[in-house]
N, CA and C atoms of all chains as a GROMACS GRO file, in nm:
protein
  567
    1UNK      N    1  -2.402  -4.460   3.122
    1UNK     CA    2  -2.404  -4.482   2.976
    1UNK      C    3  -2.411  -4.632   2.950
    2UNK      N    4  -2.490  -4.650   2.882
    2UNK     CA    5  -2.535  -4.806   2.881
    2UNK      C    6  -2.451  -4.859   2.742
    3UNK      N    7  -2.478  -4.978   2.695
    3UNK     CA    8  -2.418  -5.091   2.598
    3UNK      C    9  -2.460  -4.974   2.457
    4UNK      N   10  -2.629  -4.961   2.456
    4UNK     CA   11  -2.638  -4.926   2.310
    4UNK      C   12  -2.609  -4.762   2.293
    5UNK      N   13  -2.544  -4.695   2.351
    5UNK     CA   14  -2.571  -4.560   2.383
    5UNK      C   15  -2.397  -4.562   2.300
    6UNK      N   16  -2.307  -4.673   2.388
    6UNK     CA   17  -2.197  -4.692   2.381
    6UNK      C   18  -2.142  -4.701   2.174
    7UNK      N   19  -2.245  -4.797   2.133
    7UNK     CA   20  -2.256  -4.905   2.005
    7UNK      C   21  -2.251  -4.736   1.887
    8UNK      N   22  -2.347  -4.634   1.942
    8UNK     CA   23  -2.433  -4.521   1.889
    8UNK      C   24  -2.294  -4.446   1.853
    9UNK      N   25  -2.192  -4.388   1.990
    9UNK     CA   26  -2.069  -4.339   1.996
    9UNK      C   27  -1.966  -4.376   1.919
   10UNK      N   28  -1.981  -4.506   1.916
   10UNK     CA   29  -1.884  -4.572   1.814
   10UNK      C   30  -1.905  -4.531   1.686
   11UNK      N   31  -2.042  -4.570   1.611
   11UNK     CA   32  -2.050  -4.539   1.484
   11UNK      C   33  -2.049  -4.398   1.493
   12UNK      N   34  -2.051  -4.322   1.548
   12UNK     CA   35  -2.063  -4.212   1.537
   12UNK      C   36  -1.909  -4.116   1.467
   13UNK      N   37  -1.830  -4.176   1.557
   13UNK     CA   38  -1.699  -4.177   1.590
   13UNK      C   39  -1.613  -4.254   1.473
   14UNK      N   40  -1.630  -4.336   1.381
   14UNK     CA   41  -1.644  -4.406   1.279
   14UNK      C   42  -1.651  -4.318   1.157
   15UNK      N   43  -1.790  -4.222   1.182
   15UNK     CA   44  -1.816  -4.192   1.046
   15UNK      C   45  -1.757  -4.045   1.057
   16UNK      N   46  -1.715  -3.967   1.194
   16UNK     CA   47  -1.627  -3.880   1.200
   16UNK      C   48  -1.478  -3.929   1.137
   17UNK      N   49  -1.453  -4.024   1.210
   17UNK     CA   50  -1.288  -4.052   1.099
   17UNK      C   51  -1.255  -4.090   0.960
   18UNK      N   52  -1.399  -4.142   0.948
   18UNK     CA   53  -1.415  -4.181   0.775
   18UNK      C   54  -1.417  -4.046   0.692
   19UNK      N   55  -1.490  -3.967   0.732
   19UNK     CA   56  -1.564  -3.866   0.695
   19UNK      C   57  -1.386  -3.726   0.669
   20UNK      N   58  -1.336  -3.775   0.798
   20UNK     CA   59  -1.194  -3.664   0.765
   20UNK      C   60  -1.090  -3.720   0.678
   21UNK      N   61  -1.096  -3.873   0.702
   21UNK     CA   62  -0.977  -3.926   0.615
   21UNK      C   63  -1.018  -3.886   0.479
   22UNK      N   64  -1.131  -3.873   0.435
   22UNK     CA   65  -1.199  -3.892   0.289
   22UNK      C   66  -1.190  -3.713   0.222
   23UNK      N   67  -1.205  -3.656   0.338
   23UNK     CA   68  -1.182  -3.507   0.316
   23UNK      C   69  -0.992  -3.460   0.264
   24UNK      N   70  -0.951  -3.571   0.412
   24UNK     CA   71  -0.760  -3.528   0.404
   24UNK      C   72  -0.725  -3.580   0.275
   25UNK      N   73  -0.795  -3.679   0.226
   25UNK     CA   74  -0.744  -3.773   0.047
   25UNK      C   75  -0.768  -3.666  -0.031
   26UNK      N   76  -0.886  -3.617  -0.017
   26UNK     CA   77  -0.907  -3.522  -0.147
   26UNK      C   78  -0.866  -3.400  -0.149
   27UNK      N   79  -0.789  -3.372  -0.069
   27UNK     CA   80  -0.718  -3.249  -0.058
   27UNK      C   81  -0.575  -3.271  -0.024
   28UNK      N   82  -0.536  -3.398  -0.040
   28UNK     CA   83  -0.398  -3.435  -0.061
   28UNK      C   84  -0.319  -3.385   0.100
   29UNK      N   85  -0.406  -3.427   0.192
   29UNK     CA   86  -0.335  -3.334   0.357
   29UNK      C   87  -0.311  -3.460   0.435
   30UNK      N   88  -0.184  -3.498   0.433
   30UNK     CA   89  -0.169  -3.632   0.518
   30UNK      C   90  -0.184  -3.608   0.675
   31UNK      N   91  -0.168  -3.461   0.694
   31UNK     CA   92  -0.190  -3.436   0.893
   31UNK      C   93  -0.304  -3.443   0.911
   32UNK      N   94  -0.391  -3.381   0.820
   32UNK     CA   95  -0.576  -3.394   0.869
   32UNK      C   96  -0.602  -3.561   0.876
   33UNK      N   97  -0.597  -3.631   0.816
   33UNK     CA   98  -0.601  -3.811   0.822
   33UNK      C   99  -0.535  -3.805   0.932
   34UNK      N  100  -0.423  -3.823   0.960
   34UNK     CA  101  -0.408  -3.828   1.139
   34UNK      C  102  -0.420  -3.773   1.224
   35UNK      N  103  -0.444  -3.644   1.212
   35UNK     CA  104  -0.543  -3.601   1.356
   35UNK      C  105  -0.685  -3.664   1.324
   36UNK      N  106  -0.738  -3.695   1.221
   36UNK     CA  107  -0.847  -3.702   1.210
   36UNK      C  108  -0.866  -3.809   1.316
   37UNK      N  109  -0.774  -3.954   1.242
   37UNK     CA  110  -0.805  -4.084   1.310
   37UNK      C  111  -0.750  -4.083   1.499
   38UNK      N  112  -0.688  -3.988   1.492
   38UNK     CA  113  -0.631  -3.961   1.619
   38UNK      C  114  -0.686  -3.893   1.729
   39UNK      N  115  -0.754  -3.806   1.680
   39UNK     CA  116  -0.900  -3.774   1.750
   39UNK      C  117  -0.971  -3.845   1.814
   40UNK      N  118  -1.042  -3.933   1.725
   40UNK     CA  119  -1.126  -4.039   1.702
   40UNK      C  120  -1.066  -4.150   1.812
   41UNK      N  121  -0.954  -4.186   1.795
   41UNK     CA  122  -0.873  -4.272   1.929
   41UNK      C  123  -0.888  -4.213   2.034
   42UNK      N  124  -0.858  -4.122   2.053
   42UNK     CA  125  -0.853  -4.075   2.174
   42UNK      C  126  -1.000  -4.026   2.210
   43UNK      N  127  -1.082  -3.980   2.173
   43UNK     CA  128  -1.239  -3.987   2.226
   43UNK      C  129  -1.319  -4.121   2.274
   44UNK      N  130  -1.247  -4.210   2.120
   44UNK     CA  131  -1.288  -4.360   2.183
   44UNK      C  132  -1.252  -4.433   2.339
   45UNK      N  133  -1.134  -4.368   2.340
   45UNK     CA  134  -1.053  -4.431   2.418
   45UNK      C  135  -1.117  -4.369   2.566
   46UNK      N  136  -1.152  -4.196   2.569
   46UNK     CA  137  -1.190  -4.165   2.677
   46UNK      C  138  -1.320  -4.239   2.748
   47UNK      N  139  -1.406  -4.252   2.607
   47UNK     CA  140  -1.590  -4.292   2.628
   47UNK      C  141  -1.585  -4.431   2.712
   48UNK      N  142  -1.459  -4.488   2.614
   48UNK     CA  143  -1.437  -4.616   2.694
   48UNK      C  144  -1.423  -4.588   2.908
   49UNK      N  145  -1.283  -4.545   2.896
   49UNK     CA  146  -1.245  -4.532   3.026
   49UNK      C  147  -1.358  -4.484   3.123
   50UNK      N  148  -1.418  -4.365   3.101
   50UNK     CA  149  -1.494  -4.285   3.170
   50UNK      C  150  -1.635  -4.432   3.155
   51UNK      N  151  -1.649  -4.464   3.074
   51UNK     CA  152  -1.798  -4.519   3.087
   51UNK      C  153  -1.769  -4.667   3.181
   52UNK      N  154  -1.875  -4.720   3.255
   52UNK     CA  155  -1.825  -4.800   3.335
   52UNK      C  156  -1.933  -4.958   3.309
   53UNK      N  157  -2.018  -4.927   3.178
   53UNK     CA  158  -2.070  -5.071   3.115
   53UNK      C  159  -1.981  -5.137   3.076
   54UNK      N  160  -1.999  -5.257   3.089
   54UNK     CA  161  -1.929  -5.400   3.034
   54UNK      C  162  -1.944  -5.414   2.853
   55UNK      N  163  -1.851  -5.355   2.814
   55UNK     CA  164  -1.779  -5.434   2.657
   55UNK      C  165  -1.729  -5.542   2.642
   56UNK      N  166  -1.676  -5.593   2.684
   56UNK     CA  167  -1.606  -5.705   2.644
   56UNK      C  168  -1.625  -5.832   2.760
   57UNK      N  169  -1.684  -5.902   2.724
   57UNK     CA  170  -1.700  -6.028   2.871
   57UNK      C  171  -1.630  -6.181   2.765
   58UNK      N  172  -1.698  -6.293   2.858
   58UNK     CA  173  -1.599  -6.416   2.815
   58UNK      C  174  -1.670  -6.444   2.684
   59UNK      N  175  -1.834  -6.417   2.668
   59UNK     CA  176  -1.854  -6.424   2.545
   59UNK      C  177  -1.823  -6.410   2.440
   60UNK      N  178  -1.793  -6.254   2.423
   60UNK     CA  179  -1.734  -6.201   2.313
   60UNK      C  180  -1.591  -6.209   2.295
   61UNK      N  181  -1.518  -6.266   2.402
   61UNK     CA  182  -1.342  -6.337   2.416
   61UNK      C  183  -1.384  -6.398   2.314
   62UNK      N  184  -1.441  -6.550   2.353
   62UNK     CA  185  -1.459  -6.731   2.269
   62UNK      C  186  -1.494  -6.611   2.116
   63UNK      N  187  -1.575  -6.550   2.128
   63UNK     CA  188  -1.620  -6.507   1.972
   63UNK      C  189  -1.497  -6.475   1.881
   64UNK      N  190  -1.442  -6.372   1.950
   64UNK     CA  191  -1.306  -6.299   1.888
   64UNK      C  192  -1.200  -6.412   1.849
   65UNK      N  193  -1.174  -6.504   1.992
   65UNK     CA  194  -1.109  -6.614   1.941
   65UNK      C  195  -1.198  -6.690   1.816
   66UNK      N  196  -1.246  -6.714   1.769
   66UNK     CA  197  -1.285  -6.773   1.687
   66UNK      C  198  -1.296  -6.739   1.572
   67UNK      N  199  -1.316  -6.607   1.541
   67UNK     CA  200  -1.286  -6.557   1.501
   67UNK      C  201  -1.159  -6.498   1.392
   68UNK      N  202  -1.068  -6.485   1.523
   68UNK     CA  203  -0.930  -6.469   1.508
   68UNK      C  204  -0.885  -6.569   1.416
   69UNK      N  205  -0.918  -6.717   1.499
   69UNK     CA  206  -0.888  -6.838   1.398
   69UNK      C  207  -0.924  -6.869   1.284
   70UNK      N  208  -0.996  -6.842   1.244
   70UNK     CA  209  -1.079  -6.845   1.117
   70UNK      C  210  -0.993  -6.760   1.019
   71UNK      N  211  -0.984  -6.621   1.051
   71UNK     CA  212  -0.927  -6.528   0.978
   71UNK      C  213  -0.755  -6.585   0.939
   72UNK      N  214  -0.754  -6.663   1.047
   72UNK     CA  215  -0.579  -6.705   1.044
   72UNK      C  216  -0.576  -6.772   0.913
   73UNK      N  217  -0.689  -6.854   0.952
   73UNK     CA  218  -0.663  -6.969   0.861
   73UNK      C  219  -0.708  -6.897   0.709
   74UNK      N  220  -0.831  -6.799   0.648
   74UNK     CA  221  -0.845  -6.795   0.487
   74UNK      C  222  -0.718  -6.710   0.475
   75UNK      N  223  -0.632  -6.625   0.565
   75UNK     CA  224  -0.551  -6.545   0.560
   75UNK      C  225  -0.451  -6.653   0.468
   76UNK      N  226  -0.413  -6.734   0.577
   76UNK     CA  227  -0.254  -6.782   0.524
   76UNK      C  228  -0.286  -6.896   0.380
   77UNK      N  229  -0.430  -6.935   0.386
   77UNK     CA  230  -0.407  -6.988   0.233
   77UNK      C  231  -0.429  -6.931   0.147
   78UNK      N  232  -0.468  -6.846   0.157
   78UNK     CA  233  -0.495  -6.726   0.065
   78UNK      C  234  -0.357  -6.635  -0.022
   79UNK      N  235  -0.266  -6.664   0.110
   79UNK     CA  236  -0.169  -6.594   0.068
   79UNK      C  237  -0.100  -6.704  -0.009
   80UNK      N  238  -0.075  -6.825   0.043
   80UNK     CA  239   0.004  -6.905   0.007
   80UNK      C  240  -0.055  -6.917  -0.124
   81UNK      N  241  -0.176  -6.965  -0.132
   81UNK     CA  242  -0.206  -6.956  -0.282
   81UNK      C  243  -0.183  -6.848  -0.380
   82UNK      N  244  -0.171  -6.726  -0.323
   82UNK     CA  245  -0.104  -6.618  -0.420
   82UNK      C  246  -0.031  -6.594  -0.464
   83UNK      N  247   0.074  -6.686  -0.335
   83UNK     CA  248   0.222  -6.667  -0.419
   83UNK      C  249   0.226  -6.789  -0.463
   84UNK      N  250   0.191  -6.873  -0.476
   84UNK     CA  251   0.196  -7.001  -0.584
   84UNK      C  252   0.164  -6.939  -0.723
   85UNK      N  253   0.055  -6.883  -0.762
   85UNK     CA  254   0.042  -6.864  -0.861
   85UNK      C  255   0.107  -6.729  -0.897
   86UNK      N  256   0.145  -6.660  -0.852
   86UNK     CA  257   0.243  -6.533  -0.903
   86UNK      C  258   0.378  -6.629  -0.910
   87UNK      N  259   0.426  -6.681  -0.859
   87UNK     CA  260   0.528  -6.716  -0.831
   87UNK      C  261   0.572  -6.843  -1.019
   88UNK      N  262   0.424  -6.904  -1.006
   88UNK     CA  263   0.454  -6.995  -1.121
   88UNK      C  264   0.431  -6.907  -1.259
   89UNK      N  265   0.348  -6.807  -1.258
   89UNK     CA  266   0.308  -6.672  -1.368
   89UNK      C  267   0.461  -6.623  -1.376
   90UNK      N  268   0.565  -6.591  -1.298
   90UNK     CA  269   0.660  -6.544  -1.277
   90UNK      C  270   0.768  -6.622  -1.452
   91UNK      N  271   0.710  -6.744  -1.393
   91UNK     CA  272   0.842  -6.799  -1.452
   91UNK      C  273   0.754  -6.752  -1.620
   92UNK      N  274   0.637  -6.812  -1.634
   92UNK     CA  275   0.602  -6.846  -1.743
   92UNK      C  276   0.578  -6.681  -1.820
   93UNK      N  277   0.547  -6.547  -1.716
   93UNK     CA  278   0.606  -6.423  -1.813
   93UNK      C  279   0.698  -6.348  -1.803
   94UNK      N  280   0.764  -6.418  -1.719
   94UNK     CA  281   0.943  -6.387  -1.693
   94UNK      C  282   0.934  -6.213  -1.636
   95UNK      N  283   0.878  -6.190  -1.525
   95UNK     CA  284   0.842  -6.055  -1.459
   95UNK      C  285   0.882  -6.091  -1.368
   96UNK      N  286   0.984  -5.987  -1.346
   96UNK     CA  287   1.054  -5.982  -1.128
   96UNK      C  288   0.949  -5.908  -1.091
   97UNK      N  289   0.868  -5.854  -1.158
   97UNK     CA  290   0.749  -5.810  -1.065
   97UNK      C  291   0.690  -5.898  -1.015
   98UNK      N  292   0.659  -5.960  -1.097
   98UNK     CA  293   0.538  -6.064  -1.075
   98UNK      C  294   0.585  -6.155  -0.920
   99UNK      N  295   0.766  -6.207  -0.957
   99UNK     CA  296   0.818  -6.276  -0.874
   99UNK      C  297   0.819  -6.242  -0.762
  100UNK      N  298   0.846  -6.088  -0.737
  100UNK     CA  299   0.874  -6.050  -0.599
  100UNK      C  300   0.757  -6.065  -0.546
  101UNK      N  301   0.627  -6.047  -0.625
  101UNK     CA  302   0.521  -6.023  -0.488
  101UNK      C  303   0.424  -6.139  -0.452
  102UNK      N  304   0.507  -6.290  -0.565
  102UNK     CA  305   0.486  -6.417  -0.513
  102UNK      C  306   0.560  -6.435  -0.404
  103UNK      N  307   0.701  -6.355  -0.391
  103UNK     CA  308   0.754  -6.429  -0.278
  103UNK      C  309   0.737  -6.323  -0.179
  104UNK      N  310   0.695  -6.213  -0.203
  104UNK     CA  311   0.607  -6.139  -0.058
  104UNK      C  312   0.548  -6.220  -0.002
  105UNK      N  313   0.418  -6.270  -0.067
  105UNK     CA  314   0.302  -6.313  -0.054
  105UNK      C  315   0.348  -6.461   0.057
  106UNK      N  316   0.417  -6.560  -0.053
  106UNK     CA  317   0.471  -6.644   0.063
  106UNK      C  318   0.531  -6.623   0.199
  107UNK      N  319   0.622  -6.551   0.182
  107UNK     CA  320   0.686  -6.471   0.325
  107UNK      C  321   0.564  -6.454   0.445
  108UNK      N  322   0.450  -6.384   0.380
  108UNK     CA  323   0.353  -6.313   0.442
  108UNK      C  324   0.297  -6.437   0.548
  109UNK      N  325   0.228  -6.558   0.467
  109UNK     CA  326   0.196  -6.647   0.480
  109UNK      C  327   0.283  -6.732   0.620
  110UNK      N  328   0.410  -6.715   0.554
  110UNK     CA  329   0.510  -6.786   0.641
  110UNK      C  330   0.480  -6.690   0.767
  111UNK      N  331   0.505  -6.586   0.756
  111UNK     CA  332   0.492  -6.455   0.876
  111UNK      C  333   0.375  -6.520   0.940
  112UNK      N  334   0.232  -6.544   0.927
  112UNK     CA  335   0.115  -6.572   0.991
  112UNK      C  336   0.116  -6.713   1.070
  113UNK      N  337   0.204  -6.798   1.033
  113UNK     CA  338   0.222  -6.914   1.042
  113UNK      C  339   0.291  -6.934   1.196
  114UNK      N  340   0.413  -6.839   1.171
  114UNK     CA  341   0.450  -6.816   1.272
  114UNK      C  342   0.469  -6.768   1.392
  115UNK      N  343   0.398  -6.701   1.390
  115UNK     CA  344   0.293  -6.574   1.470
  115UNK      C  345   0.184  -6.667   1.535
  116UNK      N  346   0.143  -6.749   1.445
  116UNK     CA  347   0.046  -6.819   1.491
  116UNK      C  348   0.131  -6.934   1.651
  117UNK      N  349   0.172  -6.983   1.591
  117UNK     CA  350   0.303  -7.086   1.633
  117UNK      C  351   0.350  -7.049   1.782
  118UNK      N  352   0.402  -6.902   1.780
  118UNK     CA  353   0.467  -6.817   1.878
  118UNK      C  354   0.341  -6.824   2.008
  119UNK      N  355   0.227  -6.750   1.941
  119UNK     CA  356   0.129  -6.717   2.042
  119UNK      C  357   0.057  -6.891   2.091
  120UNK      N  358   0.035  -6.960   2.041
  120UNK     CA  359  -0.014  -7.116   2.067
  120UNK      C  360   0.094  -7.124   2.186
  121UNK      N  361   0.222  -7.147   2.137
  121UNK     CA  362   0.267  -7.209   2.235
  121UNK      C  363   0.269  -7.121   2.391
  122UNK      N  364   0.279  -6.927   2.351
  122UNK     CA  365   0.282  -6.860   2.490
  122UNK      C  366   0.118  -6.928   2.539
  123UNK      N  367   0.083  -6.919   2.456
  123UNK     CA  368  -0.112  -6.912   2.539
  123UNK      C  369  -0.114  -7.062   2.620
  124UNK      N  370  -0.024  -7.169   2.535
  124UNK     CA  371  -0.041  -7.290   2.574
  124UNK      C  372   0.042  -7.317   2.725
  125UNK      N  373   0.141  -7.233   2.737
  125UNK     CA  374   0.228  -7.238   2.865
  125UNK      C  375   0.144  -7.183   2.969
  126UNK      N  376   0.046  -7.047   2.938
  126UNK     CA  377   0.000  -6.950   3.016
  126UNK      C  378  -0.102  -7.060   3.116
  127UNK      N  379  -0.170  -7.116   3.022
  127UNK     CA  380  -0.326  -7.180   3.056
  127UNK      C  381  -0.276  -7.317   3.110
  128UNK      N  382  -2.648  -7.612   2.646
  128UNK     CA  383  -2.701  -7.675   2.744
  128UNK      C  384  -2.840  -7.594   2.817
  129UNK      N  385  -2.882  -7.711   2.827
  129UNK     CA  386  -3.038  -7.672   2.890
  129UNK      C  387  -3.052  -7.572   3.017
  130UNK      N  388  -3.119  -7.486   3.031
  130UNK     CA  389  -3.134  -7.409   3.167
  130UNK      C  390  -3.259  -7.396   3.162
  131UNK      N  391  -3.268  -7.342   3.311
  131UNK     CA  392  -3.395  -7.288   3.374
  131UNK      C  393  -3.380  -7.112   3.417
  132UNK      N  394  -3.325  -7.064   3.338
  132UNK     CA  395  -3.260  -6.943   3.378
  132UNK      C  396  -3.362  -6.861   3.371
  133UNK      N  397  -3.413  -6.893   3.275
  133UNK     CA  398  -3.564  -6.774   3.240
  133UNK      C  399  -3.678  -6.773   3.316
  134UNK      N  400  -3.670  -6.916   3.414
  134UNK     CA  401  -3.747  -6.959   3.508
  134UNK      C  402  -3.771  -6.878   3.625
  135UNK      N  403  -3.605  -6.880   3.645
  135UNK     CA  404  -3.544  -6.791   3.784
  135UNK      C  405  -3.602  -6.670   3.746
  136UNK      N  406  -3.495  -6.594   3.642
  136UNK     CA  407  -3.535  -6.472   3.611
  136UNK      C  408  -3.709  -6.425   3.643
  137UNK      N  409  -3.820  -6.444   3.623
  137UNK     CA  410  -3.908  -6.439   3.637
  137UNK      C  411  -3.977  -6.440   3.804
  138UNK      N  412  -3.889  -6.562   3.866
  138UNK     CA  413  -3.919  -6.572   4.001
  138UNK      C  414  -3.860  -6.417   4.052
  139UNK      N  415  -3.746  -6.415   4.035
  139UNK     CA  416  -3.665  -6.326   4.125
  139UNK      C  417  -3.725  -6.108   4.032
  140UNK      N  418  -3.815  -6.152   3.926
  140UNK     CA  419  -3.819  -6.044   3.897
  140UNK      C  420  -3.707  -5.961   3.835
  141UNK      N  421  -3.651  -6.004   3.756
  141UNK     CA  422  -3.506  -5.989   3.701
  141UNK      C  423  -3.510  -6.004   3.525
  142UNK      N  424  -3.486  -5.854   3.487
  142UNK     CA  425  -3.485  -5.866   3.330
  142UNK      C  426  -3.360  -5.939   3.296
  143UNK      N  427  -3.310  -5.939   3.161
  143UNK     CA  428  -3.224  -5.999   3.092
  143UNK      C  429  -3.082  -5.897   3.125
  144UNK      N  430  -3.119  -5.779   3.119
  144UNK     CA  431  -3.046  -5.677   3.188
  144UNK      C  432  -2.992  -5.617   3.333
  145UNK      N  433  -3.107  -5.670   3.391
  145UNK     CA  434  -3.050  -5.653   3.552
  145UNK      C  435  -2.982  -5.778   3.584
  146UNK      N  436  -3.015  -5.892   3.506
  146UNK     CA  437  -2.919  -5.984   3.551
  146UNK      C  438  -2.792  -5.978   3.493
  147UNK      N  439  -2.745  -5.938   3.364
  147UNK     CA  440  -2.648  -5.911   3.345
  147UNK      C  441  -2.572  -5.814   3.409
  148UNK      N  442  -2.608  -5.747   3.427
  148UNK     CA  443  -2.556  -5.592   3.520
  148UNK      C  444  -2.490  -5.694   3.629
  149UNK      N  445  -2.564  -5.745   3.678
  149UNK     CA  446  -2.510  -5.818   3.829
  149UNK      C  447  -2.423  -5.913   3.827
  150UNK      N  448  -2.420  -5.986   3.728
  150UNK     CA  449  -2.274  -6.088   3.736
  150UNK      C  450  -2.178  -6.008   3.626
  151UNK      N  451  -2.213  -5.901   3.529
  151UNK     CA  452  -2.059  -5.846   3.470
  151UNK      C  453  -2.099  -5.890   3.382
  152UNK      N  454  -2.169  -5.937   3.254
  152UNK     CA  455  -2.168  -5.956   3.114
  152UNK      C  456  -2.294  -5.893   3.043
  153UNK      N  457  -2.226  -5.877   2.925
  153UNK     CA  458  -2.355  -5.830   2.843
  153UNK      C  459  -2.510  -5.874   2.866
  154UNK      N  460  -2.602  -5.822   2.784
  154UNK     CA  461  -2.747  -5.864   2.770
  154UNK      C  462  -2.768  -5.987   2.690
  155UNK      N  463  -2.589  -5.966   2.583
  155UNK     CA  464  -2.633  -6.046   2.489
  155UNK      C  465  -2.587  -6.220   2.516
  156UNK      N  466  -2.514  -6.206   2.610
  156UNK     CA  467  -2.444  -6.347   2.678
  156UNK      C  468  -2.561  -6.383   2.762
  157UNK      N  469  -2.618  -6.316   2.848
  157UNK     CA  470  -2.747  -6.399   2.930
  157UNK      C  471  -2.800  -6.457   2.785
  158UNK      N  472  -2.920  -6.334   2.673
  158UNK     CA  473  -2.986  -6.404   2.573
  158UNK      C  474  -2.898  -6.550   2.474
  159UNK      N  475  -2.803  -6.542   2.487
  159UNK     CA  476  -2.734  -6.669   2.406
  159UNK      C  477  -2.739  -6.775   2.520
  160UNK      N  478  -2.687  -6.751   2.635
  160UNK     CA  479  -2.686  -6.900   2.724
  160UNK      C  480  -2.865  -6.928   2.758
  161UNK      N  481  -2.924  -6.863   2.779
  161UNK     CA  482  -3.072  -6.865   2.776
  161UNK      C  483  -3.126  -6.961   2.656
  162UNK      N  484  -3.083  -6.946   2.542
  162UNK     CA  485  -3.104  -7.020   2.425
  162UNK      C  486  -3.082  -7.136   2.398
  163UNK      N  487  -2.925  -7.117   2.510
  163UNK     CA  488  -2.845  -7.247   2.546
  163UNK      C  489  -2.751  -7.264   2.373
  164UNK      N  490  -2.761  -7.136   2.309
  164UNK     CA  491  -2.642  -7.093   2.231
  164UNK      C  492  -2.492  -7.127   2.266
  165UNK      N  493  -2.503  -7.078   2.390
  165UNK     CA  494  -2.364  -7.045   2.427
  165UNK      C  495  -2.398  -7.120   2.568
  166UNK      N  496  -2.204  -7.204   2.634
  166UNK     CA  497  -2.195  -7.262   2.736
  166UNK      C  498  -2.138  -7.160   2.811
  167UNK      N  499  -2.181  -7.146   2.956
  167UNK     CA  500  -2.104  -7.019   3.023
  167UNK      C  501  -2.009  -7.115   3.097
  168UNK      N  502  -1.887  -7.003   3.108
  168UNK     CA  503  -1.801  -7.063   3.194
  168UNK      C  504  -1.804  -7.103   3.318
  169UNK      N  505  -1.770  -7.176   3.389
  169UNK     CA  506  -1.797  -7.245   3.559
  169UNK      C  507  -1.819  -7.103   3.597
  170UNK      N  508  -1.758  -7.008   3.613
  170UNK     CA  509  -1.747  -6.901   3.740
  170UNK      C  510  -1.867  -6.829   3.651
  171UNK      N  511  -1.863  -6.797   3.584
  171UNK     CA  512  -2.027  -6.733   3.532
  171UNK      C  513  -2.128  -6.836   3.582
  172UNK      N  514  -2.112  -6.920   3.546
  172UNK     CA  515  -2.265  -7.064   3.589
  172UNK      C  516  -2.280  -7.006   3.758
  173UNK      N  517  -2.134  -7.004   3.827
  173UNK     CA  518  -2.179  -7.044   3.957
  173UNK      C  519  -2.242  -6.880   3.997
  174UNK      N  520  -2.155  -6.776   3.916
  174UNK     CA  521  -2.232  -6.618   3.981
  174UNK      C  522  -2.414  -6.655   3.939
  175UNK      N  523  -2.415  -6.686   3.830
  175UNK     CA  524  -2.595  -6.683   3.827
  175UNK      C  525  -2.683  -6.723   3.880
  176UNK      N  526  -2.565  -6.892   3.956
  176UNK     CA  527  -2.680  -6.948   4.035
  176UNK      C  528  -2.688  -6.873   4.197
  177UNK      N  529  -2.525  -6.826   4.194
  177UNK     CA  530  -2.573  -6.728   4.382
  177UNK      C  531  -2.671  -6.596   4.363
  178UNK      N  532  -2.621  -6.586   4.292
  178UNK     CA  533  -2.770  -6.437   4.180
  178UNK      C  534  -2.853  -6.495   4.253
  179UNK      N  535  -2.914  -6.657   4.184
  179UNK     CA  536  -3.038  -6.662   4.225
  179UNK      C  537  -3.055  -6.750   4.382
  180UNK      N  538  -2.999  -6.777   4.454
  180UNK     CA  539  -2.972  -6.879   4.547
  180UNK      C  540  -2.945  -6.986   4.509
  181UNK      N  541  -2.929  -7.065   4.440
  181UNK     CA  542  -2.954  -7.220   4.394
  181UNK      C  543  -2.839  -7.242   4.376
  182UNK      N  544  -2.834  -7.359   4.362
  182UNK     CA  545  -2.737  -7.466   4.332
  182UNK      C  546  -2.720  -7.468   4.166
  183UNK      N  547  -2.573  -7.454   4.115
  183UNK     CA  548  -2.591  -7.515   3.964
  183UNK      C  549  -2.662  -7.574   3.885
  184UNK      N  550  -2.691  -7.731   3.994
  184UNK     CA  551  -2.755  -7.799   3.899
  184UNK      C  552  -2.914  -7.790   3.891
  185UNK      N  553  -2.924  -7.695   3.962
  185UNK     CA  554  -3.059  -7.703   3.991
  185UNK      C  555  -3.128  -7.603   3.821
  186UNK      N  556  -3.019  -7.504   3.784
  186UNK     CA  557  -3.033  -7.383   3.722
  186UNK      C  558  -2.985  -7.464   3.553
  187UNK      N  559  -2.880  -7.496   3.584
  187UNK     CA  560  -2.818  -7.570   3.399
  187UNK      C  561  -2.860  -7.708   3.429
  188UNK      N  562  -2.938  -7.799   3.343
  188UNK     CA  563  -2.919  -7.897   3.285
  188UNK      C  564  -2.827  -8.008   3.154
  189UNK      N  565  -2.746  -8.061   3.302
  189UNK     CA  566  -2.652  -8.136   3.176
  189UNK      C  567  -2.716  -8.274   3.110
   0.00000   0.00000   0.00000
């Protein structure tokens, strides 16, 4: 089983779990959504094992890393900027709604930050 | 960085695919370092050049 045969399985496998989650919503069945997606894992997971083409090489590592980083980064200003402005909306329409999910939002931010922080320094010891 | 990879490939009779098959990476990592898109790592550089017999430098141009 080759690379694009592999790419074919995937979407395939994709539009099977899309296809049940969208069925389990509209019929209000939270077990069909997880067998659905659970299925779907575990077929992925076999096609993977059993198939013996190369997915993942150093290429697509540097990509993912780069990736990864990128996402880090619109992630955490994104957030931070959200809770800045919920946070200053807070005061000015006097909503603990509003407040709490400025200071989610920061938390969140802080959460990515640190995460970030954690893994730098393991990766930086590793290498 | 510059190569002669497509050079080889041709000598040795070797698609974009059989050479990948043989050192372990995609089709699409030969076509990007081919382009000279992408820098391969030392131990990839050196599998392509025993692929082909040669010497590194003979295969990447720095």
């Amino acid at each position: 089983m080759n690379h694009q045969k592999i790419k074919i399985i995937r979407i395939l496998i994709g539009i099977f779990v899309g296809s049940t989650v969208a069925i389990a919503v509209n019929r209000e069945n939270t077990f069909l959504a997880f067998a659905g997606v659970l299925i779907g894992m575990l077929f992925l997971f076999f096609v993977k094992k059993k198939n013996k083409a190369l997915l993942y090489d150093e290429r697509i590592k540097s990509i993912a890393g780069d990736a990864a980083r990128f996402t880090y980064v619109i992630t955490t200003i994104v957030f931070a900027f959200l809770s800045l402005m919920f946070l200053i909306s807070s005061k000015r329409i006097d909503s603990p709604f509003v407040e709490a999910l400025g200071t989610i939002f920061s938390y969140t931010a802080l959460f990515n930050m640190a995460i970030f922080s954690i893994s730098f320094r393991y990766f930086n010891q590793k290498y | 960085m510059k190569n002669k990879i497509k050079i080889f490939r041709a000598i040795h009779n070797l698609t974009q695919e059989d050479l990948a098959n043989k050192i372990g990476v995609t089709r699409q990592t030969i076509l990007s370092i081919e382009k000279g898109k992408y820098i391969p790592s030392l131990e990839l550089a050196f599998k392509i050049a025993r692929t082909f017999n040669e010497k590194i430098e003979n295969i990447f141009i720095y």
